[in-house]
N, C-alpha and C positions, 0 to 999 in steps of 0.2 A: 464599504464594509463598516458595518457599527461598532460598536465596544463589546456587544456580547458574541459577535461573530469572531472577530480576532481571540477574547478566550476563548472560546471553546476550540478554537485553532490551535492555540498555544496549547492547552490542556491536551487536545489529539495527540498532538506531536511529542509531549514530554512525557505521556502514557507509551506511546511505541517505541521510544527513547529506553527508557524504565525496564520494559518489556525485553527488548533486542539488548541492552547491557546485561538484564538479570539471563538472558538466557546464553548468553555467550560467556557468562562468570560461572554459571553452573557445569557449562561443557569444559571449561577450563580445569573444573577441580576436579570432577570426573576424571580427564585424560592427568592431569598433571600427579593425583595426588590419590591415584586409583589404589593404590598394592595399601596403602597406610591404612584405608577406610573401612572400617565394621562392615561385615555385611549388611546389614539393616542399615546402615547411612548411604551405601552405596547403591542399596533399592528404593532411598529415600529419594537421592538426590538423583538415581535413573528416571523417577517419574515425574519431578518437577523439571527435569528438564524436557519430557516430553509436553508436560502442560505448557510451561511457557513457550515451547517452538509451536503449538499449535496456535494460541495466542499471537505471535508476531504473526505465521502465515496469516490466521485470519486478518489480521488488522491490514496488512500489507494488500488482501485483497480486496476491501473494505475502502483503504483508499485510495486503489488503481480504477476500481469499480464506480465510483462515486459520481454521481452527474455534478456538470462543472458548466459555468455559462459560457452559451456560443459567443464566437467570435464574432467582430465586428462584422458589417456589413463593406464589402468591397464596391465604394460608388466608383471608382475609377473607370475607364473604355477600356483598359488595356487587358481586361479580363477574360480568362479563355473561351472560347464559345462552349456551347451547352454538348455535352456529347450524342444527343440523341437532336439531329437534323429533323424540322419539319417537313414531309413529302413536297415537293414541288403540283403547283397547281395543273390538272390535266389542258390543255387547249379544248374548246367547246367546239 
């Protein structure tokens, strides 16, 4: 892995980071700090916390989704046989 693949690594992850803190501080003030808040801050902050829960989900399925390099190669013998048998040869 190069130098610009682990940033953009670290940058992923401190973006989903970001993301899943802001949206769990918002659900927080909502539940905690509901009766206090204006109407208008409480339809403010009803739809950023939607934005931001769509944001995690997407990312979160973004990087379940993601192709990732195949595993290594198994040279060992003790490897299971193939599950689909070749027919055995007919006698002539």
């Amino acid at each position: 892995m190069n130098d610009t693949d682990l940033l953009l690594a670290k940058a992923q992850v401190g973006l989903a980071f970001l993301m899943a803190l802001g949206f769990l501080a918002t659900l927080f003030v909502l539940i905690a700090v509901h009766n206090e808040l204006a109407p208008v801050e409480n339809s403010l902050l009803s739809g950023l916390t939607g934005v931001l829960g769509t944001i995690v989900t997407q990312q979160s399925g973004y990087f379940f989704a993601r192709q990732r390099p195949h595993a290594l190669a198994d040279d060992t013998d003790d490897s299971p046989a193939p599950l689909v048998q070749p027919s055995p040869e007919k006698p002539k």
